[in-house]
C-alpha positions in Angstrom: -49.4 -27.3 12.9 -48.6 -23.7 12.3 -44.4 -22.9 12.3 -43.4 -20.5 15.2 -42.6 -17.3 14.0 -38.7 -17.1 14.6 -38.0 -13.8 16.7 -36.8 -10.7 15.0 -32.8 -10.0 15.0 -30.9 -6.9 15.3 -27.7 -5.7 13.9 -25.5 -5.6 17.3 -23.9 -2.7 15.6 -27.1 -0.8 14.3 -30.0 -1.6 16.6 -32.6 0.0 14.6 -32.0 -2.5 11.6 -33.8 -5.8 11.6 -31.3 -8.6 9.8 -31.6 -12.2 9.0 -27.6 -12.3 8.9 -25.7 -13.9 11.9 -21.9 -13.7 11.8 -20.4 -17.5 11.5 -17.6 -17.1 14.0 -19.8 -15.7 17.0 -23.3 -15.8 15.8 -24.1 -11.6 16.5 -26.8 -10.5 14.3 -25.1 -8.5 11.7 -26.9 -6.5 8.6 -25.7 -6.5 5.5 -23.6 -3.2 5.8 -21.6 -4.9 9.1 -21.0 -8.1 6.7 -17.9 -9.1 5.7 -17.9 -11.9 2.6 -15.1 -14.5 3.7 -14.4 -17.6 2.1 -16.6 -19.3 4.7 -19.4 -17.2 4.8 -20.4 -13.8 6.8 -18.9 -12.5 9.4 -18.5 -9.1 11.4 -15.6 -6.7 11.1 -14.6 -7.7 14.8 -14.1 -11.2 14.0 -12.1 -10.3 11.0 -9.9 -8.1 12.2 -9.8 -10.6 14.9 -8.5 -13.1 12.3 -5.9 -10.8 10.3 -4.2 -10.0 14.1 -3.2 -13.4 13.7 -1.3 -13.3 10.3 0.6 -10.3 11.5 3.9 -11.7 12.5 6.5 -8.6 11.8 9.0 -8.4 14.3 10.8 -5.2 15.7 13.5 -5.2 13.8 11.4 -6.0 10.4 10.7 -2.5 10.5 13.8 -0.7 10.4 15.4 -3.4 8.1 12.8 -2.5 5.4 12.7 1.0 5.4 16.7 1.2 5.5 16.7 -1.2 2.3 14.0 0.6 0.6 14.8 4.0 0.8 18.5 2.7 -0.6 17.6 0.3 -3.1 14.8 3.1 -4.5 17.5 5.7 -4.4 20.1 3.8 -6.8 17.2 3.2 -9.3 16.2 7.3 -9.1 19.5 7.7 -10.4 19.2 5.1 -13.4 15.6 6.7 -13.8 17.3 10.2 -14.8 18.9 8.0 -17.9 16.3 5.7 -18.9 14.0 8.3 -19.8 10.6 7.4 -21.4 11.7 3.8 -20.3 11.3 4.1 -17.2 7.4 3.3 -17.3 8.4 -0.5 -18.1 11.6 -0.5 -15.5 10.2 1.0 -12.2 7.7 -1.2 -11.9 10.4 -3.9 -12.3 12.8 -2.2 -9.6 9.4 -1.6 -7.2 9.1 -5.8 -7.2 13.2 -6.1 -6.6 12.9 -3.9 -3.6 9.5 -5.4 -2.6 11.8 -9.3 -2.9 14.7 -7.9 -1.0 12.4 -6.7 1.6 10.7 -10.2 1.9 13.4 -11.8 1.9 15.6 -9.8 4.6 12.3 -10.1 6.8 12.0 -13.8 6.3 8.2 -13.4 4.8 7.2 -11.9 7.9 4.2 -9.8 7.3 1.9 -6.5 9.1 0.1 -3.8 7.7 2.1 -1.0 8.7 5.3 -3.2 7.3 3.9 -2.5 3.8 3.3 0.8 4.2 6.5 1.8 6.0 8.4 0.2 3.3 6.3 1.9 0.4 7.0 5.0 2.4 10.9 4.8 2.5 11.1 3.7 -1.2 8.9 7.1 -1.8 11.3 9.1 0.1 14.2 7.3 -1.4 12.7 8.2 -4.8 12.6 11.8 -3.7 16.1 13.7 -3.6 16.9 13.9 -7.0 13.3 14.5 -8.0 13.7 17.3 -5.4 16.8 18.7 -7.1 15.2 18.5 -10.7 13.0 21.2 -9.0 15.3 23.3 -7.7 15.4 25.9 -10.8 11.7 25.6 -10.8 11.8 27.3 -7.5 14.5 29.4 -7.8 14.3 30.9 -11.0 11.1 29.6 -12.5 9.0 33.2 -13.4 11.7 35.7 -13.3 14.3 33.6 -14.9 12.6 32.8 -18.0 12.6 28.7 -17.3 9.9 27.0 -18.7 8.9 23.0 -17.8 10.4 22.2 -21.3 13.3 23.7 -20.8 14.1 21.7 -17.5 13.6 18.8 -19.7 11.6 15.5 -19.3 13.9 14.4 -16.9 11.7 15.6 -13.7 8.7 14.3 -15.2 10.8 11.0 -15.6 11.8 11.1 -11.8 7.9 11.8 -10.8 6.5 8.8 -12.6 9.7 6.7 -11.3 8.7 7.8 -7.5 5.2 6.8 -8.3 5.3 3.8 -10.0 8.3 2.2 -7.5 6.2 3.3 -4.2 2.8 1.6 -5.7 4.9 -1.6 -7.1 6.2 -2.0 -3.8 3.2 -1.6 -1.5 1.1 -3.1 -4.1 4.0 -6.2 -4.1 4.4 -6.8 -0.7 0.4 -6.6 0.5 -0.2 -9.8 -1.6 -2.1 -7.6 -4.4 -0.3 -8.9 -7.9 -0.2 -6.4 -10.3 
């Protein structure tokens, strides 16, 4: 007995591609650019951002709390940041994961997307006024006044890899990558 030749599928996404994929949650053809590897098998991006709707559980006030924590807390260490100097490399990332910890812990765990990335925001902007000042004589007198980037000193280089290394820490921190 000859085996029935199964019918060709289509990517519900793609039409023109023929797949041998089928998502596991609701069984839609999918081809292999649609596919999303889970830990139970394939599925299509629908379904998954289906599921990660469900882990989002931030409430209203999550928001505010976070930014208004983070833009303090990475304020106070842009002022130790002007002292530590070539130090700074091992402490920001260490002050990123105490303003990433306060925020978790003022939120209760709660989690969302655009939770992380508000909070890396405000610990960006927090980061920023006194890297903005540092830059001030740059602006102001930097071709006709004979200032040169050495002659500002390291200290705005300092405050530039303190505003980058907190904002990653803490996005990085709260979006459950571990660095």
């Amino acid at each position: 007995m000859i085996d029935p030749i199964p019918p060709k599928l289509f990517c519900y996404v793609h039409p023109n591609r023929e797949t041998v994929l089928r998502c596991n949650r609701c069984e839609r053809p999918i081809c292999t650019e649609c596919a999303v590897l889970t830990e139970t098998g394939y599925r299509c991006k629908e379904c998954v951002r289906g599921q990660q709707k469900v882990f989002e559980t931030a409430q209203s006030s999550d928001y505010l709390l976070s930014i208004v924590i983070a833009g303090i807390l990475a304020f106070f260490g842009s002022i130790i940041a002007g002292f530590l100097g070539f130090f700074i490399i091992f402490i920001a990332p260490v002050i990123g994961v105490v303003i990433a910890e306060a925020v978790r812990r003022v939120t209760h765990r709660r989690r969302a997307k655009r939770l992380f990335q508000l909070t890396a925001g405000a610990a960006a902007l927090g980061s920023l006024p006194l890297l903005l000042i540092n830059l001030l004589p740059l602006l102001f007198l930097g071709s006709n006044g004979g200032f040169s980037l050495l002659g500002i000193g390291l200290g705005l280089v300092w405050r530039a890899v303190y505003s980058f290394l907190v904002t990653s820490t803490v996005y990085y921190r709260l979006s459950g990558i571990r660095m």
